[in-house]
N, C-alpha and C positions, 0 to 999 in steps of 0.2 A: 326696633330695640328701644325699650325702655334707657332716661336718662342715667337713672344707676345702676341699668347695666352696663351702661357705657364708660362710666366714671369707675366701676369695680375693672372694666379691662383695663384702664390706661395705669391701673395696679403694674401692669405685664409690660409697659412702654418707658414709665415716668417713676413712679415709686420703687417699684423693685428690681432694677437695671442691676446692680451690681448682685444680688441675690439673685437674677434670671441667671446670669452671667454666671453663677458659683457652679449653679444646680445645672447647665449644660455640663460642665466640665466633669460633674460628678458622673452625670448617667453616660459618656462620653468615656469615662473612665470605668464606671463598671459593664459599658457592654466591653472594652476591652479583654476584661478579665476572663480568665478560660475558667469555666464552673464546673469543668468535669473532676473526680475525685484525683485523676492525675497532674493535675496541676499543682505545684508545687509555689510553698509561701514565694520561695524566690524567685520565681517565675511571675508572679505576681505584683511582686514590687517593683519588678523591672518593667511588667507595662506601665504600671500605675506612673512610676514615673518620667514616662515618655510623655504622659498625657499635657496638652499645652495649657496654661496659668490663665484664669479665667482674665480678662483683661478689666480695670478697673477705672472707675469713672474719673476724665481725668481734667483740671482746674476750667479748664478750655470750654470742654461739657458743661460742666455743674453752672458755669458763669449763663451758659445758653439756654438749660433746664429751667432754672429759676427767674430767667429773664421771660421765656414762654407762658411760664406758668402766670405771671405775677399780670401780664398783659394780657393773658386771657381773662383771669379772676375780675380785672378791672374791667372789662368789657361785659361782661356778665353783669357786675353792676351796673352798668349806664345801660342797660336794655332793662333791667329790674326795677330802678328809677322812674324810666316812662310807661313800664308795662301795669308795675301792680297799684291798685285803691288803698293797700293795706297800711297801714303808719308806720308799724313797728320793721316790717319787709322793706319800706322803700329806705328808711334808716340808717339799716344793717346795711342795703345795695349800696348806698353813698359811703359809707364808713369804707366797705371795700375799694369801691372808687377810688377813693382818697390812699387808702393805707397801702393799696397793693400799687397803686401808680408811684406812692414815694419808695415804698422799696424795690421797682424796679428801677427807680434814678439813682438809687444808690446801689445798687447791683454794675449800672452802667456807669457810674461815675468812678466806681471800685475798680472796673475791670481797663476806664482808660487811664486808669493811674497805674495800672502792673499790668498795662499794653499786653494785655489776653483780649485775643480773637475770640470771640463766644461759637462754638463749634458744638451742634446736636452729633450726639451720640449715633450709632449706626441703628437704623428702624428706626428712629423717635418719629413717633406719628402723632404728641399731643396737639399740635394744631389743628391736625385732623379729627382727630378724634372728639374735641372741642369744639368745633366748625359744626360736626353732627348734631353733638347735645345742642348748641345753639338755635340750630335749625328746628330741631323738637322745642325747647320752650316756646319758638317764636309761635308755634301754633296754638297753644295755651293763652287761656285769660281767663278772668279771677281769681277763686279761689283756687281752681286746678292750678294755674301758674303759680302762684305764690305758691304750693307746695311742691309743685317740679322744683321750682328751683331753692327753694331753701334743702331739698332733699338733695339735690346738686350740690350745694354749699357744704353740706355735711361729709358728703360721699369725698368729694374733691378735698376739701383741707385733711382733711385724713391722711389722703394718698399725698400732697403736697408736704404736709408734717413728716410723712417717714421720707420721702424723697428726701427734706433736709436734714433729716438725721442721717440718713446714707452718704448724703453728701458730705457734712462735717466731718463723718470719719474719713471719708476720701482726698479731701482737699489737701493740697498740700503748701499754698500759702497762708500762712499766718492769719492776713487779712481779710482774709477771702473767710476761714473759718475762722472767725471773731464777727464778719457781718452776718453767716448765717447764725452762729451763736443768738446774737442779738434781735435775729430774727424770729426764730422757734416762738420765743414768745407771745408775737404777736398774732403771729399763725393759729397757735395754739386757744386764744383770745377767740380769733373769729371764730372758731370750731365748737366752743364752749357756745358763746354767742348764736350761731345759729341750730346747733343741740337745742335749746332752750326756746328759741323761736318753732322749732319743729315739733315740741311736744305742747307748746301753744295751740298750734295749727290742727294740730291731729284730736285735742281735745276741743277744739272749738273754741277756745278761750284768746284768739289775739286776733 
């Protein structure tokens, strides 16, 4: 498996938890429903609302989510660091390095100040799933690396940008959404950032 396919599933693990979690509950609730012509509206509402509340990502989670993520993205760069020739690739891998290890200190500094246990969500398999794509890049070198993984870079802050919008609306301290607040944008930064490396690469110009 290619690494952006790999980075397109942890879509189904890491980014869209709470939207997996809706859209169970939906088709969960429409195979409920009796579809024959004799089923009546109020027959209908009454399954509908027996169906159980999709459960949502809860501060515990989201503090463990973006702790995973932030540790992995930084580990990606120090294998980017020593793997590519390129200037502009190894740049961006150190940038990551740096940005994504300080907001996982303050992800961990946040969460022992409002003494939350960081708790994965039930299936989180981004380690896993991370652990794999790793193991593919490791096989790569030159210029094939440098575009595994800037293609990594793309795919991943993607999925990591809507996981923390999911998350901000989920959170339920103050602080906690005020750090990811403050975070989006930086996220958003490296995603621009390797966008731009990527059409570099693909034109032969970096």
């Amino acid at each position: 498996m290619q690494i952006s396919q790999k980075i397109r599933v942890l879509c189904l693990s890491v980014g869209t938890l709470a939207a997996l979690s809706a859209c169970k509950a939906k088709n969960e609730s429409a195979g409920a429903v009796d579809t024959t012509k004799a089923a009546t509206a109020t027959d209908t509402t009454a399954r509908t609302a027996t169906t159980p509340a999709a459960p949502a990502m809860t501060d515990a989670n989201i503090v463990a989510i973006l702790d995973a993520a932030n540790e992995s993205d930084s580990a990606f760069g120090a294998m980017a660091v020593k793997k590519t020739k390129n200037a502009q690739v190894r740049q961006f891998a150190r940038l990551m390095m740096a940005e994504h290890h300080l907001l996982r200190k303050q992800g961990q500094d946040l969460a022992k100040k409002l003494n939350v246990t960081p708790a994965p969500p039930a299936n989180f398999d981004l380690p896993d799933k991370q652990k794999a794509a790793m193991s593919d890049l490791e096989t790569k070198t030159g210029a094939a690396f440098d575009k595994a993984y800037i293609d990594h870079e793309v795919d991943y802050h993607q999925v990591v940008l809507q996981t923390a919008n999911q998350a901000l609306a989920a959170a339920q301290n103050p602080e906690l959404k005020d750090l990811i607040q403050k975070a989006a944008p930086v996220i958003q930064k490296h995603l621009d950032m390797a966008k731009q490396i990527q059409a570099k690469l693909n034109t032969g110009t970096a």
